[in-house]
N, C-alpha and C positions, 0 to 999 in steps of 0.2 A: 527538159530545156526547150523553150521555144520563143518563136518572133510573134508577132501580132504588129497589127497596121492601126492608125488611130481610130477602124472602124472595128477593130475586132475580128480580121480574119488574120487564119493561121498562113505564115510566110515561111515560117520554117518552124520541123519540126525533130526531134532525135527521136529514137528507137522506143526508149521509157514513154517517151508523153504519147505518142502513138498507142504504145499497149496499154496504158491507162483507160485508152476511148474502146481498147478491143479493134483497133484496125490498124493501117501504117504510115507511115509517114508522108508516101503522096499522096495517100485518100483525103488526110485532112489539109494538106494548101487550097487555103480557098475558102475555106470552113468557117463557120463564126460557132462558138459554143452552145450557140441555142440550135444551130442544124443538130446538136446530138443529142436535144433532149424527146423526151419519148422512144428513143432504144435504149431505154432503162440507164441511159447515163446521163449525168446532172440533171439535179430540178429545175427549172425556171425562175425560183429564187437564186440559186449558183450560180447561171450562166448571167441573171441580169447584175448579180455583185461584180460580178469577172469580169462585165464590159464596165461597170462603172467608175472600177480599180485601172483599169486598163486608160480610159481617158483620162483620168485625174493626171496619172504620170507622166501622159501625152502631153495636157495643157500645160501642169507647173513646172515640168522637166525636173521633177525630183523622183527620186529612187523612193520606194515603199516597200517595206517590208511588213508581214503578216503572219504575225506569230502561228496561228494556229487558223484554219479555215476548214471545212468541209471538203468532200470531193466523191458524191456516187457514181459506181463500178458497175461494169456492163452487166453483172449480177445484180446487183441493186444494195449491196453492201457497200457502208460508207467508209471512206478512208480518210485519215486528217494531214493534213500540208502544212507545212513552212515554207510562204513562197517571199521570193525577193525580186520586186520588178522596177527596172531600172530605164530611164528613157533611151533613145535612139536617136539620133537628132543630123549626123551626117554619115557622107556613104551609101552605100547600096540601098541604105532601110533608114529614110528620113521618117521624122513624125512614125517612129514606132518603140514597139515596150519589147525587150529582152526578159523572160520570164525563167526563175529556177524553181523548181517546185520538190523539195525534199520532203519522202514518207516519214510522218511521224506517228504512223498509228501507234507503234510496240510500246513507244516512250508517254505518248498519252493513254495508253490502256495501264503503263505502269501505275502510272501518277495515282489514275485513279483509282484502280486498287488498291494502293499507301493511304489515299483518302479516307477510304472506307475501311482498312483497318486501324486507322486511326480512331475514326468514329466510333468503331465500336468498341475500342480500348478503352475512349472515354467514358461511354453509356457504361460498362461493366463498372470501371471505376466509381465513376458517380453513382452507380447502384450500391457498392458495395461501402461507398460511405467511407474509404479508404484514400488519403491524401497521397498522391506520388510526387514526386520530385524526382529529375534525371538531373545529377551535378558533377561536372567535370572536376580534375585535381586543381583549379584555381579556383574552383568556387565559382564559376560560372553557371547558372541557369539554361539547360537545353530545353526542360519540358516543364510544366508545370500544373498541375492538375485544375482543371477549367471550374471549379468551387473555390476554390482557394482563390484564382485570378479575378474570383466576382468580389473579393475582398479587397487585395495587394495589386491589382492592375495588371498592364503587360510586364513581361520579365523579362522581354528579350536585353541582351546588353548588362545585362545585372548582377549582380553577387549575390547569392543567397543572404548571406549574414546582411547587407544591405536591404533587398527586398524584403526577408522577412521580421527582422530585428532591429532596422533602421541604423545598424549599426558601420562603423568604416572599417572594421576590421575584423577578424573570425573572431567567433564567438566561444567563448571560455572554454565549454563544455563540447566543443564540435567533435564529432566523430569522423567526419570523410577521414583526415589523415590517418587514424587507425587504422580504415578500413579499409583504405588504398595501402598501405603498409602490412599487413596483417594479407592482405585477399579474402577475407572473413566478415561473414555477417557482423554489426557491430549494432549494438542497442544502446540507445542514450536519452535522454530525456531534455526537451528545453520548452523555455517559456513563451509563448507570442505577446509580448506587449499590446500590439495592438487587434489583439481578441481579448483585451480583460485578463493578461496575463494568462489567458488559457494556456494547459499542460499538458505539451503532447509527448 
């Protein structure tokens, strides 16, 4: 958490945002973000975004929020923020930005992990020339295999028997219910009308 002035210096600061710079809370009043660059914390791209975000909230007196940002550590390791900066306008701290800055590294290290096993769930599948579908007990559409959607389009929203049979209600021959019934592999055979009645 911290204050900044409409030029960018720190006015206050808490214990977190201090250890982020690797020093304390009175060292930085006074501070502008570009004094910390070259001790290996923030780039000069950083600190000039940081003042740039900082006047904006100053001039229109609207609150900005920033999903997702950069932030390099007095190692030189980068961390990623969710900051919320909000104006100041009377009191003590006129003409200044109230700043929350929440770690999101763990949660974007997730993501992107989920990404990339994504990715390569689909490279294997599109290798192996094998169609998936993930479908819930109403017939809904979670996944769709990325060959198939260069056919039938987005699924999201969709019912299978819809998406792939054009049809408005389950298809004669379906299996999910067995197979949610059963908890057992279930084999079945249907047509794509719009493949040429191909038979899968």
């Amino acid at each position: 958490i911290f204050v900044k002035d409409e030029e960018g210096r720190y006015c206050m600061v808490n214990q977190a945002m201090a250890a982020l710079h690797g020093t304390t809370p009175q060292e930085m009043i006074g501070k502008k973000d570009e004094d910390y660059v070259g001790r290996n914390i923030t780039t000069p791209q950083e600190a000039s975004r940081f003042l740039e975000d900082d006047k904006d909230v100053v001039e229109t007196q609207r609150a900005r929020c920033i999903p997702c940002e950069p932030f390099t550590m007095p190692e030189g390791t980068v961390r990623w923020f969710q900051t919320t900066k909000v104006p100041l306008s009377a009191g003590e701290f006129p003409r200044h930005v109230l700043g929350i800055a929440t770690d999101i590294t763990s949660r974007k290290k997730s993501e992107e992990d989920l990404l990339e096993t994504k990715q390569q769930l689909e490279y294997i599948l599109g290798a192996t020339k094998t169609g998936l579908d993930i479908i819930d007990q109403e017939f809904n559409l979670h996944y769709v295999d990325p060959e198939w959607q260069k056919i039938y389009g987005d699924y999201h929203g969709r019912k299978c028997y819809e998406y792939f049979a054009g049809r408005k209600d389950m298809c004669p021959s379906c299996a999910i219910p067995r197979a949610f019934e059963t908890k057992e592999p279930v084999i079945s055979e249907e047509t794509l009308p719009r493949e040429g009645n191909r038979c899968i």
